[in-house]
N, C-alpha and C positions, 0 to 999 in steps of 0.2 A: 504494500500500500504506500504510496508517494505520499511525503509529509507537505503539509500548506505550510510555507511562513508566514511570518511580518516582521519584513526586513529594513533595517534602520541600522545604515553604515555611514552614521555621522562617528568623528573623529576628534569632535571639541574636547570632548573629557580626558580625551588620552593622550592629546600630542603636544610637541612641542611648537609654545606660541610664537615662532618664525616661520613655520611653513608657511610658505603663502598660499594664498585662498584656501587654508584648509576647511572653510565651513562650506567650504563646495564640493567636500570629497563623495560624501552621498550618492555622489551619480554614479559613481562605478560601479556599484551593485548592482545596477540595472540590468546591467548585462546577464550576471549569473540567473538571473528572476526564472522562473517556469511561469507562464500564462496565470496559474491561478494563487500565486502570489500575493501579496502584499505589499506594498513598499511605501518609506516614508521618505520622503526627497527634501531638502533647504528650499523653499519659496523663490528663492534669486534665482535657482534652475527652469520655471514654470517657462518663460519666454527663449527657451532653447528645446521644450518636451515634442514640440512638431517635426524639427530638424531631427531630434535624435532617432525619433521615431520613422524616419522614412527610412534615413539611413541603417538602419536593422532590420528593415522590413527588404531593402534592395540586398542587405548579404543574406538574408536569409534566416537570421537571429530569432528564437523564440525567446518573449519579454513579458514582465505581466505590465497590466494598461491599469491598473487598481493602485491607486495613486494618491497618497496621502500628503498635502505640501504642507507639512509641518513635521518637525523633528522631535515630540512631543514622545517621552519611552512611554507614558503611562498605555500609549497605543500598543506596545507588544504583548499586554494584557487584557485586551479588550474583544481580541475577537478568537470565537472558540472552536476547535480543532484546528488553529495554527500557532507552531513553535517560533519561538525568535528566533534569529539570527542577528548577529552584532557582529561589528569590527572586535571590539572588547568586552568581554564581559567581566565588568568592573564593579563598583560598590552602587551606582544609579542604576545600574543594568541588574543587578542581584536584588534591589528594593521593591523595582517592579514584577519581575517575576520569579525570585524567592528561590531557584534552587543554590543552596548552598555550597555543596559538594564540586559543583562545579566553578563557586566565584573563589572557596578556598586553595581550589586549587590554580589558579589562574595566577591567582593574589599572593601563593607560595613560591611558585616556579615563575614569575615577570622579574624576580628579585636574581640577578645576574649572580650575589651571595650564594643563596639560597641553589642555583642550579649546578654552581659547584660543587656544594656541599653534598649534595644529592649523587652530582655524576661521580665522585667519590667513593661514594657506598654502593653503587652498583656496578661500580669497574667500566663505567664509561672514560674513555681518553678525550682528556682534555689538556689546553694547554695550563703550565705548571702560574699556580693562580694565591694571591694570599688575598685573602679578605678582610675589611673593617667594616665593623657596626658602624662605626663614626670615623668621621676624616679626621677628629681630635683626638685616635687612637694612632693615626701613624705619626709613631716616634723615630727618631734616631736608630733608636737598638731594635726596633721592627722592621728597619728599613735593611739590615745586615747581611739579606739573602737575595737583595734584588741584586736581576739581572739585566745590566741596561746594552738595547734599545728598549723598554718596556709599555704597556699604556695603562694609565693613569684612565678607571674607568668610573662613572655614580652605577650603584649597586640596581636599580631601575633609570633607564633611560628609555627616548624614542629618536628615530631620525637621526641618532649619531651624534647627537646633543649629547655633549658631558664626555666626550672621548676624548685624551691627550695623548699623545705619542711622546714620550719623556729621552732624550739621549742619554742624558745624566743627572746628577743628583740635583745639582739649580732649577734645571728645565721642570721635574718633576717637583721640585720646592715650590715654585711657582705655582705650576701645575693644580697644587693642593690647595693657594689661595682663593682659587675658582670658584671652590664648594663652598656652600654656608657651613654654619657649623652645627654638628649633629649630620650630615649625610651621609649613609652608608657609601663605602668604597672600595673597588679591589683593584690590585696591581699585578700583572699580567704579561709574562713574555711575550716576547714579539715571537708570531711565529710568521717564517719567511712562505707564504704561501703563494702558489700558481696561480691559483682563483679562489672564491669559494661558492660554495653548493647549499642550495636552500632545497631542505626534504620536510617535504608539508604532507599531514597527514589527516584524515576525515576520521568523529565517530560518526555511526551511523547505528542506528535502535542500540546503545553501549557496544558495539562491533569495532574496532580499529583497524584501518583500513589505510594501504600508502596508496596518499594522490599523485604527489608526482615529483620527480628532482627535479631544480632548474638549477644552470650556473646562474649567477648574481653581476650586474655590471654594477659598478660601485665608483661613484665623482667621490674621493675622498676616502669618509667612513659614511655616507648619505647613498642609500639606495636609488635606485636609475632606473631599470628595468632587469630582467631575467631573460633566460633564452633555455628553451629545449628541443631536444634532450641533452641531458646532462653529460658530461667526458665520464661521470662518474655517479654512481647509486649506493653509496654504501650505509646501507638502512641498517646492517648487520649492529654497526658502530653504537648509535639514537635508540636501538627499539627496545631495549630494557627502559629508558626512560620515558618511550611513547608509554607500554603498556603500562606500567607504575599512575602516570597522567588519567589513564582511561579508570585503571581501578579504584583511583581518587576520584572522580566524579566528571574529568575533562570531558565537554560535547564537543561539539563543531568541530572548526578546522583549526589549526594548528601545527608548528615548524619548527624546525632546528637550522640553524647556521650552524655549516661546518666546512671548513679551511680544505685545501688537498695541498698536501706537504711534503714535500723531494727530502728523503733523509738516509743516509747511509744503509738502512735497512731495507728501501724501497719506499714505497706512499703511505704516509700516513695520514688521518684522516682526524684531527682533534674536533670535536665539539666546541662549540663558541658561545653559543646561547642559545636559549629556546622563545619564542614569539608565540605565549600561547593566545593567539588570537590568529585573524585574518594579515595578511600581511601584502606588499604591494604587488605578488608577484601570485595572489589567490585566484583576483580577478582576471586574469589572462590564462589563469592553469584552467577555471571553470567555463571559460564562454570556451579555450580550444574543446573541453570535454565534451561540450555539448555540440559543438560543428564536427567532431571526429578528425580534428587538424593536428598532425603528428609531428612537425615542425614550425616553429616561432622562437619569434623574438619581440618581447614588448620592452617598450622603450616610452620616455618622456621628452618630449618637443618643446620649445620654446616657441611663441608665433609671437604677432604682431597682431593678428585679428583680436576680435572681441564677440563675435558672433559664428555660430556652425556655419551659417548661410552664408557667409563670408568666406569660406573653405572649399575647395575645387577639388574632390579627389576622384573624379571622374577618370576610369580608368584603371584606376587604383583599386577601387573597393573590393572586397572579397569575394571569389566567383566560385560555387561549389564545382563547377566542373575543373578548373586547371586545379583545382586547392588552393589557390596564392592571392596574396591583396592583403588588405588592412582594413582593420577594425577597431571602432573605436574604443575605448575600456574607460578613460578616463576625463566625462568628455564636459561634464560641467567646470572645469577649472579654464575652460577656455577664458569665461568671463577676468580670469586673472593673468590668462597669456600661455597657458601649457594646457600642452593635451598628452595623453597617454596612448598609445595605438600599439594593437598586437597585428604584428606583420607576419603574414604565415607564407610558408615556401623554403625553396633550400637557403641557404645562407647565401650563394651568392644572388641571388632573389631580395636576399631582405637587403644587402648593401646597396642595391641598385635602387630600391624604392626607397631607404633613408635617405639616399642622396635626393631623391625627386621630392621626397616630402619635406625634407628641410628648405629648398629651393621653394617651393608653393605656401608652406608656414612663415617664411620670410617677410 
C-alpha cells in the first residue's frame, strides 16, 4: 500500500542564516511528490507554480497539484492517513506530530560528538577525532595529540558553517575564538581524500533500505551538487550505524559522508558524518528514481534571471526517449538567482549541457 504525505521541506529551522534564499528551498520537494500528495510551499513560490508546472508536465514528471502556500507544521497533522515528511525532523517537527523515537534519534546522531562516539562502539572507521562538550574544555595539555593539518569542527553544524582547517597551533588558537562559549567541538585529522561519497538510505514501514551512493562536488567544505553512480559503494563501512538509526526509531531518508582515501594499504573508506535528514543530493536521487535515469549529475547554477519564464531551455529538457536533458530540482530559489538542475546522460552529455546552460543562465 503507497503511503500519502504532507510534505513540508522548509529549511528555516535548520540552517544556517547565510544561505541565500533559503526560505525558498521548499520547492525542491516538489519534484519527489506522487500525485496524491500533499505539499506545503513558501507563498513567494505561488507566481513561478504555472512555469514549474509545465515544465514537469513537458519531461514527463509525476507531481502532486495539492498545494498548501503556507509553511504552517501544524499542517502535517491535520490530515488523516498521511505521514510527514520533512527536511529535518527536529524539536517543531516532533511537537507536531509527536513521534519521539524518531526526533531522539535525529537529535543524538546530528551531534558530529555524538556520531563519533557511537562509530567507536560499533567498529565503524572513522577519521582519528577528539571531542569537547565545550570549546572552554580545549586546553593546552588537550591539545598534546593533535595532529596538524587538522579541522577545527562545532559538534552540530549545517552548510559547512563552523568548519576551520587549522595548519598549526595559532591558526587553530584562532580558530577557537570563533565559537561562543559553551559550544561543543571536535578536532579532527585531515584526511587527504580523492572525493567523497554520500550513501543515503530510506526507512520504509521500519525496513532499511540503500537508496543510493552519489560522489559529492564540494566549492570548499559547502555542498554543490552530487553525481551518479558513484566510483564507489561501500555500504559495508555505515551499515552497523544505519541499522543501530532504524532500531532507535530513524524514519525517512537519511546519509552518511564518507571520504575515499589512497593509503599504503589500499582504499580506505572513513566515515565523516551522518545527515540524519534529507540532504541536497535527496532531491535529485528521488525525481532520477522515479524517471528510471541511471546516470546524472545535479548541480547548482548561478543566473541573472528572476523569473522560470525568463529561462530558454528549449532543447534541453529531458526526453524519455534519448534519456538525456535536464530537470529542474531546485527551482524556487530562482527568485534569488540559483537554480538546481539534474542533468541526466553520460558525462560527456552533462559537460556539454553545463557548458550551454551556464551560457543561457548568464
Amino acid at each position: 500500500m503507497t503511503v500519502k504525505h504532507v510534505l513540508n521541506h522548509d529549511i528555516m529551522h535548520c540552517t544556517a542564516d547565510g544561505v541565500q534564499g533559503n526560505h525558498l528551498y521548499s520547492g525542491r520537494a516538489l519534484g519527489v511528490t506522487d500525485p496524491g500528495d500533499i505539499i506545503q510551499l513558501h507563498p513567494d513560490l505561488q507566481p513561478l507554480w504555472r512555469d514549474i508546472e509545465s515544465h514537469y508536465q513537458r519531461v514527463g514528471l509525476p507531481y502532486s497539484r495539492n498545494v498548501i502556500w503556507n509553511l504552517d507544521l501544524g499542517q502535517l497533522a491535520r490530515h488523516a492517513g498521511f505521514r510527514p515528511s520533512v527536511f529535518f525532523y527536529g524539536p517543531h517537527e516532533a511537537r507536531v506530530w509527536g513521534d519521539s523515537g524518531w526526533f531522539e534519534t535525529v537529535d543524538f546522531i546530528n551531534s558530529k560528538n555524538n556520531f563519533m562516539a557511537l562509530a567507536e562502539e560499533l567498529g565503524v572507521d572513522a577519521p582519528k577525532t577528539i571531542c569537547f562538550n565545550s570549546v572552554d574544555a580545549v586546553t593546552p595539555e588537550a591539545l598534546q595529540d593533535v595532529v596538524f593539518p587538522c579541522y577545527l569542527k562545532a559538534a552540530i553544524s549545517v552548510s559547512g558553517v563552523g568548519i576551520y582547517r587549522c595548519d598549526d597551533g595559532s591558526e587553530l588558537a584562532q580558530a577557537l575564538t570563533k565559537f561562543e562559549p559553551g559550544v561543543p567541538v571536535q578536532i579532527q585529522e585531515e584526511v587527504i581524500a580523492e572525493n567523497f561519497l554520500n550513501l543515503q538510505y530510506i526507512v520504509e514501514h521500519g525496513q532499511l533500505y540503500r537508496l543510493a551512493a552519489t560522489e559529492q562536488i564540494l566549492d570548499g567544505f559547502v555542498h554543490q551538487g552530487n553525481r551518479h553512480p558513484a566510483s564507489h559503494e561501500p555500504w559495508d563501512i555505515v551499515e552497523p550505524m544505519a541499522e543501530w538509526m532504524v532500531k532507535h526509531g530513524m524514519q525517512g531518508i537519511f546519509a552518511f559522508d564518507v571520504a575515499v582515501a589512497q593509503t599504503d594499504r589500499g582504499l580506505r573508506f572513513p566515515a565523516i558524518e551522518c545527515n540524519p535528514r534529507f540532504n541536497g543530493a535527496s532531491y535529485p536521487t528521488l525525481i532520477a528514481a522515479k524517471m528510471g535515469i541511471p546516470e546524472w549529475y545535479a548541480v547548482t547554477f548561478s543566473t541573472r534571471h528572476r523569473k522560470l519564464a525568463d529561462i530558454d531551455l528549449s532543447g534541453l529538457e529531458y526526453d524519455h526517449e534519448s534519456g538525456q536533458g535536464v530537470i529542474l530540482v531546485n527551482w524556487g530559489t530562482v527568485l534569488a538567482g540559483k537554480l538546481m538542475f539534474l542533468i541526466a546522460g553520460s558525462e560527456h552529455y552533462q559537460k556539454m549541457v553545463q557548458r550551454e546552460l551556464a551560457a543561457r543562465l548568464d
